[in-house]
C-alpha positions in Angstrom: -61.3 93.6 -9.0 -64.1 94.8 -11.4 -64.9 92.1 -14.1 -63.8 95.4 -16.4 -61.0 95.5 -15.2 -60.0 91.8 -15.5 -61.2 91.7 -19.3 -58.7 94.4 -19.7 -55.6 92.6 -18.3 -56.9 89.8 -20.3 -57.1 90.8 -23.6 -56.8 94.3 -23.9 -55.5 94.2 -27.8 -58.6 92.1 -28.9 -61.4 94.8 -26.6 -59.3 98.0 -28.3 -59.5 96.4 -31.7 -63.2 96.2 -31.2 -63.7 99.3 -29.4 -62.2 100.6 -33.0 -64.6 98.9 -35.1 -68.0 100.1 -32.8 -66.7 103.0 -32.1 -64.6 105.0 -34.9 -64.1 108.4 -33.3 -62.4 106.9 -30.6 -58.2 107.6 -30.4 -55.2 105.7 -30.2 -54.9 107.9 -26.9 -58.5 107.4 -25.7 -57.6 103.3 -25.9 -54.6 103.8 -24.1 -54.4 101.1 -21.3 -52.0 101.5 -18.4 -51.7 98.9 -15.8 -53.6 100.2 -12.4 -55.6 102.6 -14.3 -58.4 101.1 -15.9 -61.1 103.1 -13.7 -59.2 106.2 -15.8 -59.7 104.5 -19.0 -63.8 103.9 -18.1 -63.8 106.9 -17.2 -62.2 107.9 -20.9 -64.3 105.5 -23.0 -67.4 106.9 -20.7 -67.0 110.3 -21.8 -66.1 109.8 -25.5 -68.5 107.5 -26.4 -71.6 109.2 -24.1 -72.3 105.9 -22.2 -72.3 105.2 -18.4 -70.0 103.1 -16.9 -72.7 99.9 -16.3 -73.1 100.1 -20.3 -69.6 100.2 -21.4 -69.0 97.2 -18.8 -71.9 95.0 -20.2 -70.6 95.7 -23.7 -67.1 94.7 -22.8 -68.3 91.4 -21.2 -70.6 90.7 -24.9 -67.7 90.8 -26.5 -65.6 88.6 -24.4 -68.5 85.7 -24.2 
């Protein structure tokens, strides 16, 4: 299991919320987490926000240290 994918299980509500703040052109459907497909939502937040997948990962694990 990708450390990604365990922050997300974790606290998703808290990493949307501040996917919000840095990121204001995301959507409510963009953020939208269902269990077993969080490679899908990368892959979402990837292509919205024009970042690869290492980048979005070591944002995610910024925010959650």
């Amino acid at each position: 299991m990708s450390s990604f994918t365990q922050q997300v299980k974790g606290n998703w509500n808290e990493l949307k919320g501040k996917f919000k703040q840095q990121y204001a052109d995301l959507t409510d459907d963009d953020l939208l987490y269902e269990e077993g497909k969080e490679d899908e939502l990368l892959g979402k937040i990837q292509k919205r926000i024009g970042k690869t997948r290492e980048e979005v990962e070591r944002e995610v694990n910024n925010w959650s240290n």
